[in-house]
C-alpha positions as CSV (number, residue, x, y, z in Angstrom):
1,X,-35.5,28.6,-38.0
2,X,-34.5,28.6,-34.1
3,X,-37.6,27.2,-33.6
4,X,-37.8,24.3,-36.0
5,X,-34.6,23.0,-35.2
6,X,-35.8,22.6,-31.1
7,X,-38.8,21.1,-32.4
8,X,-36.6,18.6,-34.4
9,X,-33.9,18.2,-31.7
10,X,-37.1,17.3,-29.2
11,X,-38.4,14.7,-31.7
12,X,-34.8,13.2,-31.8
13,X,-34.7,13.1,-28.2
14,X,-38.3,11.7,-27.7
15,X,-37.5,9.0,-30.4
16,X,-34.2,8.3,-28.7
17,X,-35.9,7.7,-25.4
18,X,-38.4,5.2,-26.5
19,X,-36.3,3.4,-28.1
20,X,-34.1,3.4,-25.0
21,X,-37.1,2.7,-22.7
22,X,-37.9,-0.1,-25.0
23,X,-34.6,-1.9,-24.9
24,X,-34.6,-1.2,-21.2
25,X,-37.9,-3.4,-21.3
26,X,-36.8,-6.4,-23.4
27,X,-33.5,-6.3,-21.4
28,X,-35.8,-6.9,-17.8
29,X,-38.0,-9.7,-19.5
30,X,-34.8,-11.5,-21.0
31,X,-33.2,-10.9,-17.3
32,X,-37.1,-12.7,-15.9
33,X,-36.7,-15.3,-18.5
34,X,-32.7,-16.4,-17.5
35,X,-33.7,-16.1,-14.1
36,X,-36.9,-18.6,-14.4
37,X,-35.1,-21.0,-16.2
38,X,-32.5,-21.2,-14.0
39,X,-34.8,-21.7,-11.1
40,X,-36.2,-25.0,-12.5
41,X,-32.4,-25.9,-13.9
42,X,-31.6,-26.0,-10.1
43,X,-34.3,-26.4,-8.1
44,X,-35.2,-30.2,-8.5
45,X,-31.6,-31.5,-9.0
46,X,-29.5,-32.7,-5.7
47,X,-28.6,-31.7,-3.4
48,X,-32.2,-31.3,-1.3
49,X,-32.3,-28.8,1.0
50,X,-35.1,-30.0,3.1
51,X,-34.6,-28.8,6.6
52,X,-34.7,-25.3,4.9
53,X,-37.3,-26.2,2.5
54,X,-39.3,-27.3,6.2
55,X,-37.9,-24.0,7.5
56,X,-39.3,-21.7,4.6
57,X,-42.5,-23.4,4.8
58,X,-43.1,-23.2,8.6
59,X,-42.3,-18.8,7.6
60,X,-44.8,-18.4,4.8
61,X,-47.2,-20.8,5.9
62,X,-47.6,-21.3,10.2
63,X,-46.6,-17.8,10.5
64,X,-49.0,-16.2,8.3
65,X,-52.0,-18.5,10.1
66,X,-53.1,-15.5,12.3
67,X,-53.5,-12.8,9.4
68,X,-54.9,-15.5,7.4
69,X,-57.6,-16.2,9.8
70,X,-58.6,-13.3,11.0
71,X,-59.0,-11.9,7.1
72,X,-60.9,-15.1,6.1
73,X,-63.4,-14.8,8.9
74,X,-63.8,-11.0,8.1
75,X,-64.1,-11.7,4.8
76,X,-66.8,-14.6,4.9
77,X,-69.0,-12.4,7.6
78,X,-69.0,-9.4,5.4
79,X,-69.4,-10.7,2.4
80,X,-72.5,-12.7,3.5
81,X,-74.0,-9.9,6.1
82,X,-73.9,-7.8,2.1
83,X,-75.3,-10.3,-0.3
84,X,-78.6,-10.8,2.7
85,X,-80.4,-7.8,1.9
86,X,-79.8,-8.6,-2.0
87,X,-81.1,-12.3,-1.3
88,X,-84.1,-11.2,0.8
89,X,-85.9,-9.0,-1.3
90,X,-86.4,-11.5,-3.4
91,X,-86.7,-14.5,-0.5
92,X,-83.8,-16.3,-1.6
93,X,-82.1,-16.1,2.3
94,X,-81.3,-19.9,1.5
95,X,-79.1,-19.6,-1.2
96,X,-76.4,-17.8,0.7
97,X,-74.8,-20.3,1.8
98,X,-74.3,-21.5,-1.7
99,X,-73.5,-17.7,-2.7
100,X,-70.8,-18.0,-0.3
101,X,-68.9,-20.9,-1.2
102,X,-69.4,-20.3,-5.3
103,X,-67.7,-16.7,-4.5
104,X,-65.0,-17.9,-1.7
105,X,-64.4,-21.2,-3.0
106,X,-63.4,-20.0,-6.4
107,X,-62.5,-16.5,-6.3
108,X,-62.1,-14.7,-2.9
109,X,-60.0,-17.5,-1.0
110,X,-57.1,-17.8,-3.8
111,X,-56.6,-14.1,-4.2
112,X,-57.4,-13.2,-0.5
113,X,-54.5,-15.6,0.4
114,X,-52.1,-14.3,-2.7
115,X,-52.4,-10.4,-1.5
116,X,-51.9,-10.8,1.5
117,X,-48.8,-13.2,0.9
118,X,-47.7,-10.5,-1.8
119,X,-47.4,-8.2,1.0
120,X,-46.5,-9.9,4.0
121,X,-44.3,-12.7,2.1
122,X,-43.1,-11.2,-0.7
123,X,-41.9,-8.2,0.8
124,X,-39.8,-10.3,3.4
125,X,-38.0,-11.9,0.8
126,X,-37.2,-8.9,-0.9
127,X,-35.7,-7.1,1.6
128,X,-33.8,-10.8,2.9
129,X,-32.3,-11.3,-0.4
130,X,-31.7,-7.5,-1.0
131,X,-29.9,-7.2,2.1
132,X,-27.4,-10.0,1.5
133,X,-26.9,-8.8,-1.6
134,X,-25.9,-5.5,-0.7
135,X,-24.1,-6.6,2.0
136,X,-22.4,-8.6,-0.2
137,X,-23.3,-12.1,1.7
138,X,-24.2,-13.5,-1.3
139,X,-20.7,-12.9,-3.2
140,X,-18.9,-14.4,-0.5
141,X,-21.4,-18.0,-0.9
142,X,-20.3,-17.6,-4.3
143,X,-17.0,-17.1,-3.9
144,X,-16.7,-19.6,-1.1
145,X,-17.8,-22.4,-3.6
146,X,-21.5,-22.8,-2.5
147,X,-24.7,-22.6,-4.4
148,X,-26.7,-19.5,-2.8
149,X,-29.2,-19.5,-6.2
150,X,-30.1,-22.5,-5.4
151,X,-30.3,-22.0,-1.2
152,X,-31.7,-18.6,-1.1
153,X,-34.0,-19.0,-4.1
154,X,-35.1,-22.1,-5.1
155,X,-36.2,-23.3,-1.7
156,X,-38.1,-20.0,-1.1
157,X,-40.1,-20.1,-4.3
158,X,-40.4,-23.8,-3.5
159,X,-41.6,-23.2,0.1
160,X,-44.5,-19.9,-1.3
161,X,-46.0,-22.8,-4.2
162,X,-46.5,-25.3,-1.7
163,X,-47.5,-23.3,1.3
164,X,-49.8,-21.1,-0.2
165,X,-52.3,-23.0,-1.6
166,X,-52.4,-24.7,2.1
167,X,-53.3,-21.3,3.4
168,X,-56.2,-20.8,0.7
169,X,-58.1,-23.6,1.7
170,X,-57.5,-22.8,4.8
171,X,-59.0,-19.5,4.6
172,X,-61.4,-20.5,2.5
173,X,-62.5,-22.7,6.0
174,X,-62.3,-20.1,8.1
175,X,-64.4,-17.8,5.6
176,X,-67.3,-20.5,5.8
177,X,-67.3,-19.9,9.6
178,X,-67.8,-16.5,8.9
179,X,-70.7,-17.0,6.9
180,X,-72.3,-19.0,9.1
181,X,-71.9,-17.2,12.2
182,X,-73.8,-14.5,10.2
183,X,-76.5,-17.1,8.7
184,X,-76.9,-19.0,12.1
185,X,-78.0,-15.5,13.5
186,X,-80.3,-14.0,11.3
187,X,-81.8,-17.4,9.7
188,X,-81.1,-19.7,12.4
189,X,-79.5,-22.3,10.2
190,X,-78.1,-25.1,11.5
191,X,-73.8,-26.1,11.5
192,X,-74.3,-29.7,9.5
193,X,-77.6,-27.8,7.0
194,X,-75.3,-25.1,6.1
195,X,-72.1,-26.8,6.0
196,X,-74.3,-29.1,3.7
197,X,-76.0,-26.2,1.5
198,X,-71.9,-24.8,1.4
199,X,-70.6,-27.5,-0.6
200,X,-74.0,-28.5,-2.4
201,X,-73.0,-25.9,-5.5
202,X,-69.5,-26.8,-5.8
203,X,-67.9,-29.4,-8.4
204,X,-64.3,-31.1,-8.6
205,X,-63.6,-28.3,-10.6
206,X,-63.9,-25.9,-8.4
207,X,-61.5,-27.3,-5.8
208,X,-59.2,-28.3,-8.5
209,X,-58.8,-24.7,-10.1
210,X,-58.2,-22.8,-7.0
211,X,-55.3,-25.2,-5.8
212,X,-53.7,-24.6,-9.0
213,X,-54.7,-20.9,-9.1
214,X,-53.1,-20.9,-5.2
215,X,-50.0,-22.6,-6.8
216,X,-49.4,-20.5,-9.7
217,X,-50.1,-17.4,-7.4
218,X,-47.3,-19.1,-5.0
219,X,-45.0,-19.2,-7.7
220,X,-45.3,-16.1,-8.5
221,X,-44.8,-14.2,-5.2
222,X,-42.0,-16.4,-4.1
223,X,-40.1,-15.6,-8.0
224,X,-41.0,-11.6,-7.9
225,X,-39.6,-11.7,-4.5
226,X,-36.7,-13.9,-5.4
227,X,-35.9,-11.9,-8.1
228,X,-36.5,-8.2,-6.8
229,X,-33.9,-8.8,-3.6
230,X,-31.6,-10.8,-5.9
231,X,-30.7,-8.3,-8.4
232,X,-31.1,-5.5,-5.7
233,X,-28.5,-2.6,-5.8
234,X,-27.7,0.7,-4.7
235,X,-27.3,-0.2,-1.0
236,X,-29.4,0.2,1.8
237,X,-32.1,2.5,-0.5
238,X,-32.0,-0.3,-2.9
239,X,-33.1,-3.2,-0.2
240,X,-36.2,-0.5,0.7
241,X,-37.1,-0.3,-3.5
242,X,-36.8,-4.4,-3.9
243,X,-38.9,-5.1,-1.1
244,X,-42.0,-2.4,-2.3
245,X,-41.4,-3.6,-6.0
246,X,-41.4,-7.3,-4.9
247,X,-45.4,-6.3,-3.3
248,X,-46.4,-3.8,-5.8
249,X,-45.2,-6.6,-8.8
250,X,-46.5,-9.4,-7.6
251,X,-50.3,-8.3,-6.7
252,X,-50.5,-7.2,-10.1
253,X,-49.1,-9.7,-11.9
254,X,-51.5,-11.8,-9.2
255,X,-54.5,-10.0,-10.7
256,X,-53.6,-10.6,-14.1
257,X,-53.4,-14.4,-13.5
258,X,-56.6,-14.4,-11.8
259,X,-58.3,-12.9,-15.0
260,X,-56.5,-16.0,-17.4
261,X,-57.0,-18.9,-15.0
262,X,-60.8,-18.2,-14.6
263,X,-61.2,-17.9,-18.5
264,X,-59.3,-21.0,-18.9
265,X,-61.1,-22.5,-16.0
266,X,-64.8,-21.8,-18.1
267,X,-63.8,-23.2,-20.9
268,X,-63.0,-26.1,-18.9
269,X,-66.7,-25.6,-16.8
């Protein structure tokens, strides 16, 4: 009898904390869905902030040139020095250059860009906006008759959609220099032939979807970010969580994107 009724209180209890962990779940996307709305309620309605929007962009974009570069160049040697042996066995060592730029042009350069934004990027404004608002800085521009939402959130989600998709292409350029150093080398292909055989294979389309892939990626890390430091709590521990949730959320949700926007993209193809 003992028994029965444990086994029944567990149930309760189990059936108590899904329904909990549900609400708790709904709650969060309601909170995401207020907070999105309210970003394009204020972001594109005076005043401009465009010294900080400048400022913003000059952290996300300029600053992340170096780590940008330097992954983009690794990437596009790499990936080319792996797809040769493929390629030769069956004497196709011409077509990497157009392997390259089908897989960096519409794939790697997007997401290379977004995860390394995610953690460099989105992790900075997490812990920015986690910190004020522990410390309270952001009650007192409240308080003081200011719009902070507006300064602290919309110019930052602003600034990681436009810059973003600026640093894609760019690594995507800097990824083509990669390749060729390693075609130039073993093929002995010229700069104009390969720069040529790059963008033989690629189509408007191309081009088009990965600046709007790089925009909605840039969207997204800038709101995750936003939105982790924001609503950030418990104090100094709490600025720590916003900041690795702001990385960890936004490379996944960065991943799921990337699976939608290349099926929408080949329907489009």
């Amino acid at each position: 009898m003992d028994t029965q009724n444990s086994t029944s209180t567990a149930t309760v209890k189990s059936k108590s904390s899904l329904k909990s962990s549900l609400a708790n779940f709904f709650s969060d996307v309601y909170d995401v869905y207020r907070f999105i709305v309210r970003f394009f309620k204020e972001a594109f309605v005076p005043p401009y902030e465009f010294q900080e929007l400048l400022k913003q962009c000059y952290e996300v974009g300029v600053r992340s040139l170096l780590l940008i570069s330097v992954t983009g160049f690794i990437v596009g040697l790499i990936f080319t020095k792996q797809s040769r042996p493929s390629l030769l066995q069956f004497g196709a060592t011409s077509w990497i250059p157009s392997l390259v730029s089908i897989a960096i042009m519409r794939a790697l350069a997007p997401l290379v860009t977004a995860l390394i934004s995610a953690g460099r990027v989105g992790s900075s404004i997490g812990a920015e906006l986690g910190s004020m608002r522990v410390t309270e800085q952001i009650d007192a521009m409240e308080v003081s008759g200011t719009k902070p939402f507006k300064y602290l959130v919309c110019i930052r989600v602003l600034a990681t959609t436009i810059a973003i998709p600026v640093l894609a292409i760019f690594n995507g350029l800097v990824s083509m220099l990669g390749g060729y150093l390693n075609v130039a080398v073993n093929e002995g292909t010229s700069f104009s032939t390969y720069v040529q055989q790059f963008f033989q294979p690629l189509a408007f389309i191309d081009f088009e979807s990965s600046i709007i892939k790089s925009m909605v990626f840039g969207f997204t890390i800038g709101i995750v970010g936003t939105y982790k430091g924001w609503n950030s709590s418990s104090g100094t521990a709490g600025v720590g969580k916003a900041a690795n949730s702001a990385v960890v959320t936004a490379m996944f949700l960065v991943f799921i994107e990337e699976v939608i926007i290349v099926q929408i993209t080949g329907w489009f193809r």
